[in-house]
ZAMARGU-4260 file (C-alpha; in steps of 0.2 Angstrom, whole numbers, plus 5000, padded with zeros to 4 digits):
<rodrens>
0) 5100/5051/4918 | 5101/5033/4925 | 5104/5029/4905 | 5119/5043/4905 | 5129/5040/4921
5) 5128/5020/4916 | 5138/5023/4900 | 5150/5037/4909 | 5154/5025/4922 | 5156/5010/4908
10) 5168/5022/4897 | 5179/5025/4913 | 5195/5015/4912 | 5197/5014/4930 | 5188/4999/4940
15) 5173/5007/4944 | 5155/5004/4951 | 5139/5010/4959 | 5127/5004/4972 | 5112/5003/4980
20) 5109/5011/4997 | 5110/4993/5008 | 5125/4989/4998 | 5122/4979/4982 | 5129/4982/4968
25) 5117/4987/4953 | 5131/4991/4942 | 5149/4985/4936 | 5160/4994/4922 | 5168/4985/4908
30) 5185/4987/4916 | 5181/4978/4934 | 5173/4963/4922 | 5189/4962/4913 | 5199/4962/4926
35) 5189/4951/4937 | 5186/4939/4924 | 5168/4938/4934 | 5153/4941/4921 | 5142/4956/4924
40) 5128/4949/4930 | 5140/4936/4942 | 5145/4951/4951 | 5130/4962/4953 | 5121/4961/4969
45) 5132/4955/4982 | 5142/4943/4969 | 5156/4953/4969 | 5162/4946/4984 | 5168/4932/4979
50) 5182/4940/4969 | 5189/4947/4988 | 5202/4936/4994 | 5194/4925/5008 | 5206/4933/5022
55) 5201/4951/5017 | 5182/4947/5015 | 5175/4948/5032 | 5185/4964/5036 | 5182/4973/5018
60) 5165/4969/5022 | 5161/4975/5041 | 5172/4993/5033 | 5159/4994/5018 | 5146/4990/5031
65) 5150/5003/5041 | 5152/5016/5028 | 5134/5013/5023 | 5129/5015/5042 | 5136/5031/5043
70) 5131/5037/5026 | 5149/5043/5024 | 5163/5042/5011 | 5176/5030/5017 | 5191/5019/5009
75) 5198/5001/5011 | 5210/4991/5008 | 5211/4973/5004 | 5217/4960/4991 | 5205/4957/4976
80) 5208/4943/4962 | 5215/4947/4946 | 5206/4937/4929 | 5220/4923/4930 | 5218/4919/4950
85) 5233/4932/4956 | 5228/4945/4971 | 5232/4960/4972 | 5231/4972/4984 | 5217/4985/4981
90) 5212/5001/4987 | 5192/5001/4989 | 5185/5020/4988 | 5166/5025/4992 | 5157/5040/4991
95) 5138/5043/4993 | 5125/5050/4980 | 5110/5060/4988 | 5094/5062/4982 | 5081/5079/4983
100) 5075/5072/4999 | 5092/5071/5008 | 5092/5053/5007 | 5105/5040/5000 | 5100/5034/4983
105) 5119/5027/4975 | 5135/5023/4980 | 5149/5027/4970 | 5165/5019/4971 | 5182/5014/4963
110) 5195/5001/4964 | 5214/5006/4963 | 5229/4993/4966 | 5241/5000/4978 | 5257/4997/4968
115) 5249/5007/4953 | 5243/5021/4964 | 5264/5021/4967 | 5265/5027/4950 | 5261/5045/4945
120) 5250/5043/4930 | 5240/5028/4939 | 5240/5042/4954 | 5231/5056/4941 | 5222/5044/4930
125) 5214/5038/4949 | 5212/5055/4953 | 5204/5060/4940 | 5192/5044/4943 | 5187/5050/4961
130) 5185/5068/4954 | 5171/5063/4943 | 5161/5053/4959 | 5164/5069/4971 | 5156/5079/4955
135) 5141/5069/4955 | 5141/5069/4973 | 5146/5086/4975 | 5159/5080/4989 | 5175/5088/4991
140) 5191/5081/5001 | 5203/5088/5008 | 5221/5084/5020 | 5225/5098/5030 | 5242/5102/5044
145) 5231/5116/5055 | 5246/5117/5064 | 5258/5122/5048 | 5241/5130/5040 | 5244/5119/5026
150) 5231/5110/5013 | 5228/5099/5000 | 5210/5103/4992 | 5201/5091/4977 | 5196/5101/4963
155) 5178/5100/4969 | 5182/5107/4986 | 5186/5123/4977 | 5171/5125/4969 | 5161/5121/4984
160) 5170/5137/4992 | 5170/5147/4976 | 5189/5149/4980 | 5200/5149/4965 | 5213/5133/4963
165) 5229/5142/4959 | 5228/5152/4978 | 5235/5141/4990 | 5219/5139/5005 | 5224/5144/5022
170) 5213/5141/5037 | 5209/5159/5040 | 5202/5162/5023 | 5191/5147/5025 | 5184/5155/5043
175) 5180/5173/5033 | 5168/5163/5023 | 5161/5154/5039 | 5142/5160/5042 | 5142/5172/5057
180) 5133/5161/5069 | 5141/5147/5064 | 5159/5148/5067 | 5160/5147/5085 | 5154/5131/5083
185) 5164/5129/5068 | 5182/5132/5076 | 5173/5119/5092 | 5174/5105/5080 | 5189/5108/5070
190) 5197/5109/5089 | 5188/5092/5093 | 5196/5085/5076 | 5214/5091/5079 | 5210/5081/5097
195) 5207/5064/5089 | 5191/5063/5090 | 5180/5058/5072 | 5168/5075/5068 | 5154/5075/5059
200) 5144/5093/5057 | 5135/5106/5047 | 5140/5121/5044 | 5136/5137/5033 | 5146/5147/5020
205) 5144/5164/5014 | 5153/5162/5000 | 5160/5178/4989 | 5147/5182/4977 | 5135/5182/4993
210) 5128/5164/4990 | 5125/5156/5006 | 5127/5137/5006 | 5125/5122/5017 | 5137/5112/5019
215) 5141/5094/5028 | 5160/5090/5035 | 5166/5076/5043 | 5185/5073/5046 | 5198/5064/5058
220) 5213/5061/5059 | 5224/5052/5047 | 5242/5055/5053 | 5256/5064/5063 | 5267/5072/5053
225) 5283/5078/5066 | 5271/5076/5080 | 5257/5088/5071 | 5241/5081/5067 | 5234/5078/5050
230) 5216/5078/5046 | 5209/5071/5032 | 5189/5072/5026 | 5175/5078/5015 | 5166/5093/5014
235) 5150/5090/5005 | 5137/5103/4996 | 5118/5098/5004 | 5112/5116/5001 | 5100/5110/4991
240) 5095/5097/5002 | 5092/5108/5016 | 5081/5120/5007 | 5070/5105/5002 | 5070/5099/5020
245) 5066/5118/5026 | 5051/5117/5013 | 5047/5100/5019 | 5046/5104/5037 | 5036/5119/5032
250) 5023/5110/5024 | 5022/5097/5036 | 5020/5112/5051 | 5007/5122/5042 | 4998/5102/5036
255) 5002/5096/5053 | 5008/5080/5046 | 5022/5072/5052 | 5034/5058/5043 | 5045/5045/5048
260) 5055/5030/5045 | 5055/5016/5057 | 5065/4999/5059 | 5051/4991/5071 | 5064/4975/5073
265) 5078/4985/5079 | 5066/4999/5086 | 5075/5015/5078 | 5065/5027/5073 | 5070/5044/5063
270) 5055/5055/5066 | 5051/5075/5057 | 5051/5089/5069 | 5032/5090/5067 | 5030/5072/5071
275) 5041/5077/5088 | 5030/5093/5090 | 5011/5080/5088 | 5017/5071/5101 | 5026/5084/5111
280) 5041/5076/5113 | 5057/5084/5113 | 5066/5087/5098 | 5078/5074/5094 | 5076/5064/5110
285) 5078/5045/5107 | 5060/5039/5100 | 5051/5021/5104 | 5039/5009/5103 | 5035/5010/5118
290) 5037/5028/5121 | 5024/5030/5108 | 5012/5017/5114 | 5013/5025/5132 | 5001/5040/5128
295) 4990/5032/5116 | 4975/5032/5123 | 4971/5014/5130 | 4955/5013/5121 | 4965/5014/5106
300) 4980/5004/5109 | 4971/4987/5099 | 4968/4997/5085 | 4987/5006/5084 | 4996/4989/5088
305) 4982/4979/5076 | 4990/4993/5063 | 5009/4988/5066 | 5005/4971/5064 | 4995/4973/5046
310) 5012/4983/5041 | 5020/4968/5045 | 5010/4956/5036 | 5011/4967/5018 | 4997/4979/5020
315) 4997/4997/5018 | 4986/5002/5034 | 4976/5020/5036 | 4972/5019/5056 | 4965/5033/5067
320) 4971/5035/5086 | 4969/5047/5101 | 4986/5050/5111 | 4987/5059/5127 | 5000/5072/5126
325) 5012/5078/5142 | 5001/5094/5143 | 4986/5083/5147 | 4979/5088/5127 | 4969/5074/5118
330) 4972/5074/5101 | 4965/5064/5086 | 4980/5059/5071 | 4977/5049/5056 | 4991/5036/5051
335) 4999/5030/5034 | 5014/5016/5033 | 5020/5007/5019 | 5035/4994/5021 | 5049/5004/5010
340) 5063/4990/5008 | 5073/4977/5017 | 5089/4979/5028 | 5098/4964/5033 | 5083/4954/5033
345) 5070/4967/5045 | 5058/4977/5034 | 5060/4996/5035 | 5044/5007/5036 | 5040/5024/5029
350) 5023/5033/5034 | 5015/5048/5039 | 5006/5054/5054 | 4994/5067/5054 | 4984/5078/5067
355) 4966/5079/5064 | 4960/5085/5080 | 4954/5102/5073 | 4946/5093/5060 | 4938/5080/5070
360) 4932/5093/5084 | 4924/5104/5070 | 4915/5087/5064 | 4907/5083/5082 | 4901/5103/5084
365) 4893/5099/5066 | 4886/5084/5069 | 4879/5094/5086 | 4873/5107/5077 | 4864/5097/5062
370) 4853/5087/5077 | 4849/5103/5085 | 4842/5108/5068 | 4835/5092/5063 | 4826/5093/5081
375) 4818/5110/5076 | 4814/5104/5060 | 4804/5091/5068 | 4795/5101/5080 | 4790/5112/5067
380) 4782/5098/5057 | 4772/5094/5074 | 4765/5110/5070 | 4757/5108/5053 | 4753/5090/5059
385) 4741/5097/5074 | 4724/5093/5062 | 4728/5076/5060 | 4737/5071/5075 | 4721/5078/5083
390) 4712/5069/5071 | 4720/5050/5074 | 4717/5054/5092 | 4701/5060/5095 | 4693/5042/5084
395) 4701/5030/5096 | 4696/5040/5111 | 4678/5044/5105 | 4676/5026/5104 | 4681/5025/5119
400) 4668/5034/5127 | 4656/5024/5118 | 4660/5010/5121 | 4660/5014/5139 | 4642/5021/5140
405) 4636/5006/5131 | 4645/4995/5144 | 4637/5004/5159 | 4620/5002/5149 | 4623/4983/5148
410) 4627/4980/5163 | 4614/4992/5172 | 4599/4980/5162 | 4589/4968/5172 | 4595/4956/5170
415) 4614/4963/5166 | 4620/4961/5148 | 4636/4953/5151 | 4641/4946/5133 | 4638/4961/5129
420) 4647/4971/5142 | 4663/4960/5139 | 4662/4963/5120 | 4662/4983/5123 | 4673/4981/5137
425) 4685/4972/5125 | 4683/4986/5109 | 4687/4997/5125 | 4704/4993/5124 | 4707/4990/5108
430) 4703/5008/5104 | 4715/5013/5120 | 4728/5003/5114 | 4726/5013/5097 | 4727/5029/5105
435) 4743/5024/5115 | 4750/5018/5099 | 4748/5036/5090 | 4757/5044/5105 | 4770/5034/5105
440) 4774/5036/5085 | 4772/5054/5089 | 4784/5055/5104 | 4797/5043/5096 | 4796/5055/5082
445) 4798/5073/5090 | 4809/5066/5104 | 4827/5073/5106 | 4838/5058/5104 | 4854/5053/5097
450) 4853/5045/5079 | 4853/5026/5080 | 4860/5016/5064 | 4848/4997/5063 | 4841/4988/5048
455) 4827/4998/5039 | 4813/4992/5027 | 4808/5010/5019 | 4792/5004/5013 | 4787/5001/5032
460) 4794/5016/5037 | 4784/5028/5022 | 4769/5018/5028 | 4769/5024/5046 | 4772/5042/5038
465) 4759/5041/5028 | 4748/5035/5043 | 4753/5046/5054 | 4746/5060/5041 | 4732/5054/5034
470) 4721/5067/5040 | 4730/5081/5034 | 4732/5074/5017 | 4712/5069/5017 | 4710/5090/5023
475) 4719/5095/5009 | 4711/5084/4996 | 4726/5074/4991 | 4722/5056/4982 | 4736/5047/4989
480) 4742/5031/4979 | 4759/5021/4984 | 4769/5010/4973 | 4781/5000/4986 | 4792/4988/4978
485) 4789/4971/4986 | 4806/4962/4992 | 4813/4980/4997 | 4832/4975/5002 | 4834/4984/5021
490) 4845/4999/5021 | 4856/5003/5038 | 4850/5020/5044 | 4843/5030/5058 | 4824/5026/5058
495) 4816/5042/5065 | 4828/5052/5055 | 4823/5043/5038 | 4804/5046/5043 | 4806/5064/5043
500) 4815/5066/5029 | 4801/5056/5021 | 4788/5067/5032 | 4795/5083/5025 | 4795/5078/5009
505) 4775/5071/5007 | 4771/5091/5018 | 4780/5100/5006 | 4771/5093/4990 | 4753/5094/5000
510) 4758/5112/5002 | 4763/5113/4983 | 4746/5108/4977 | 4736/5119/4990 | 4730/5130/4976
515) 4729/5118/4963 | 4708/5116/4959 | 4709/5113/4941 | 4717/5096/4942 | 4718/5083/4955
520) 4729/5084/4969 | 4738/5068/4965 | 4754/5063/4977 | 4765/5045/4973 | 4775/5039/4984
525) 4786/5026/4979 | 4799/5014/4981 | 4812/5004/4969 | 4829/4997/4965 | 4842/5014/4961
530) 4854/4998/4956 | 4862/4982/4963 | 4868/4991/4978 | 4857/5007/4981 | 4837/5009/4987
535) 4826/5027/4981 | 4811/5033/4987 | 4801/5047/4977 | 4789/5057/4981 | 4778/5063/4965
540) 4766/5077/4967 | 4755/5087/4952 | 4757/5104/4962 | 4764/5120/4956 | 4782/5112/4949
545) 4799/5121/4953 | 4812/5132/4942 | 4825/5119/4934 | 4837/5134/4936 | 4834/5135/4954
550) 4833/5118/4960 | 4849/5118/4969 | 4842/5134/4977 | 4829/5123/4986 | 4842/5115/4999
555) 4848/5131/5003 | 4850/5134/5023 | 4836/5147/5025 | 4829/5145/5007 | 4811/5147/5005
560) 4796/5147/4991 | 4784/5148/5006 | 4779/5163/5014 | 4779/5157/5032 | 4793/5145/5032
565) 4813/5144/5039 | 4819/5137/5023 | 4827/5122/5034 | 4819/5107/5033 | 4826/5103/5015
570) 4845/5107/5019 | 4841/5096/5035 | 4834/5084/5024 | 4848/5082/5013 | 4860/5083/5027
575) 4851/5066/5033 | 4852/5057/5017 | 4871/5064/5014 | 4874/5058/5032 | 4867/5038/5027
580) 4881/5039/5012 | 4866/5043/5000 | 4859/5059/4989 | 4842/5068/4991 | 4835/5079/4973
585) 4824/5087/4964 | 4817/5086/4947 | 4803/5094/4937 | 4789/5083/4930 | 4784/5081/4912
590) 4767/5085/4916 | 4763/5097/4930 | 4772/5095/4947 | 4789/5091/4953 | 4796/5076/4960
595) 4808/5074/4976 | 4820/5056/4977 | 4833/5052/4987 | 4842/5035/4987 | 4855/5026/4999
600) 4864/5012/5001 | 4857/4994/5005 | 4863/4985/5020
</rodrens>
């Protein structure tokens, strides 16, 4: 397309070009070259300027300028230099291109010399010229005496109406097309145009096939004709536009994502009417920094402005932020910017803004939920751990009884064993501090806390399971051998959390090989490199081996292969790992059994 409207505009014989949106021009015809005498690439850019005459420049400019401000067709005059060093006086004509978006993407325009404009077939060769442009742009223009009901329409302003050229218009055959609820306001700007005053508005049409269209007209004033006032303007088609915004804003309501563009060194901001309805702010009203910065929660306020000043350095930031609305709501949004282009030297920013809340409220209530579980799972576990708890109790506190009888023996002698008595004394409280030291494991274990992130060697964290449940792996029969990688790089985790998953999984293959007798009941625990970045832990038993087709089945919430149990502490377990940025599975053994791993991330 960019291929085919080159070499249109290069066939042209007018002096024609196109631009970009701040102004430069990206392409000159053969015929403005010639002319000129200025090389094609001389004049691209902002080159062109230099065939202006120096008097005209500053003028021609601020007009051209001002155009692109207003995003609206416009003409101007001044003297531009022939090939052989003559000006001549020009008339410079612009009309904007729009994209799918709505937004600017071209300018079009064409030079015509005054004096040849005086002559007819200059006047229709011109014409036809600007007719092609307000085709491409699908702009009409039109000069109409309301007073004398009498107007002069472009051929492309009949086709926007779907009125037929050889029927004079007439203002009141314009207002039947005029959408009902759009012609009072309508006849309001026509009447503020006729006043003097430049209108620029949108309107829709019902046109006769029953088409309704969207349409964009701006207009002023030209000249008095026996004291009547003359308008002149453009009419253009942005039917398309508008559905595409419709859909847009659509999306962005039902998404709750807003969009925006923002010139942060001027502070102008154009914001969607979701990203108004985020922050509930009124539609329209004037947006700013600061206004914005006002209800961000303060907490938040480094990270939002840390945000605006990586845009500013070249980065494309993602950012998170809390803002306090008007209604006293908190909500959570997720930010996107990306530096677009440069105007006039300030960079301009396009992003995205998105509210999250719903999402982030759902993902607290989950992570409630899943330690409320994982605290169930846990005292469950205390429960098939009673044997050996009971078990790593009772030795330290027997001893202690021993030790104290023998003490009272010692020193009741004649004469009093006092060697003695300090020796039992001392195994005394070596075994106390024993027993203390099993309760606290235990009660740092089962305790309702809140997960805690620290450096975590796995190997010493398998080793206080497996202490902790030596008895009940001794009652069972289980020869218990460990394979602990020396060197084990510290993983970042939750301690207690990691324990149990490790817990769970060493109970579950005990349980599996309960009624195994004709093999040994043979569980390995061990640790190793996943890879460069990753630690695993498995858990290897000889039991009574799972499905391959129902594996997946196993971390089903409220799945179960045993007949007393909840079918949690699996889907907990994996939740943990999945929560540490790691995977827990299963996998059948080549031999009898089945063996459980999960790996996570080092530190």
């Amino acid at each position: 397309m960019e291929l085919d409207l080159s070499r249109l505009i290069d066939a042209l014989p007018g002096l024609v070009w196109t631009a970009l949106p701040d102004g430069r021009a990206d392409f000159i015809n053969q015929r403005w070259c010639e002319y000129t005498g200025l090389g094609r690439e001389q004049a691209l850019g902002f080159g062109w300027h230099g065939a202006i005459h120096p008097e005209d420049r500053v003028r021609l400019l601020q007009r051209w300028r001002s155009f692109i401000e207003a995003g609206q067709t416009g003409q101007a005059q001044a003297r531009l230099r022939r090939h052989d060093g003559e000006y001549r006086q020009f008339i410079f004509s612009a009309v904007p291109i729009t994209g799918e978006s709505g937004q600017i993407v071209k300018w079009c325009g064409i030079n015509s010399h005054v004096e040849d404009l005086n002559n007819e077939a200059e006047l229709r060769r011109a014409y036809a010229h600007f007719s092609v442009a307000q085709r491409l742009s699908a702009t009409g223009s039109f000069i109409s005496d309301l007073s004398a009901d009498e107007h002069t329409w472009s051929d492309e302003l009949y086709r926007i109406f779907e009125l037929d050229p050889a029927i004079e218009p007439r203002r009141q055959s314009v207002r039947d097309l005029i959408h009902p609820h759009d012609l009072q306001a309508y006849d309001a700007m026509i009447e503020r145009g006729v006043a003097g005053n430049d209108v620029d508005f949108e309107f829709r049409i019902l046109t006769a096939r029953g088409a309704l269209k969207y349409l964009r007209g701006a207009a002023r004033v030209s000249e008095h004709i026996a004291g009547r006032p003359v308008l002149m303007g453009a009419v253009q088609d942005v039917t398309q536009l508008r559905q595409a915004h419709e859909h847009l804003t659509e999306a962005q309501r039902l998404s709750k994502t807003g969009s925006y563009t923002a010139d942060l060194v001027q502070d102008y901001h154009a914001w969607s009417d979701e990203f108004y309805r985020i922050c509930e702010f009124e539609l329209g009203s004037p947006v700013t920094i600061q206004k914005l910065r006002e209800i961000v929660v303060p907490d938040d306020v480094p990270s939002f402005e840390g945000a605006m000043a990586r845009a500013f350095a070249g980065e494309d930031p993602s950012f998170f932020f809390r803002i306090a609305t008007a209604s006293g709501a908190i909500k959570h949004l997720h930010g996107v910017a990306h530096r677009s282009e440069q105007i006039a030297g300030r960079p301009i920013f396009i992003g995205a803004v998105q509210d999250v809340t719903a999402s982030k409220v759902a993902e607290e209530s989950l992570s409630k939920a899943r330690a409320e579980l994982t605290h169930v799972a846990r005292v469950m576990t205390l429960g098939a751990l009673t044997a050996s708890i009971a078990h790593e109790v009772n030795q330290p506190l027997a001893g202690i009884i021993t030790n104290a009888s023998t003490c009272l023996r010692m020193l009741a002698a004649d004469p009093p064993n006092l060697d003695g008595a300090r020796a039992t004394a001392q195994r005394t409280l070596r075994d106390g501090n024993r027993a203390s030291e099993v309760i606290e494991r235990l009660r740092t274990l089962f305790a309702r806390k809140e997960p805690k992130t620290e450096p975590v060697d796995l190997n010493d964290a398998a080793r206080e399971v497996l202490a902790l449940s030596s008895s009940e792996l001794q009652r069972h029969r289980v020869i218990l051998q460990t394979d602990f990688t020396q060197g084990l790089p510290l993983v970042n985790g939750d301690r207690i959390q990691l324990q149990q998953v490790i817990l769970n999984l060493t109970l579950n293959a005990t349980d599996a090989m309960k009624e195994i007798d004709d093999r040994p009941r043979a569980l390995l625990i061990a640790t190793a490199h996943e890879d460069a970045a990753r630690v695993r832990l498995s858990v290897r038993d000889s039991g009574v081996g799972i499905d391959p087709q129902s594996i997946e089945k196993l971390f089903a919430a409220f799945y179960t292969t045993k007949t007393h149990g909840m079918g949690i502490g699996l889907a907990i377990s994996r939740s943990i790992i999945e929560s540490h940025n790691g995977r827990l599975w299963a996998s059948a053994n080549d031999g009898p059994g089945a063996t459980f791993s999960f790996s996570i991330p080092c530190r």
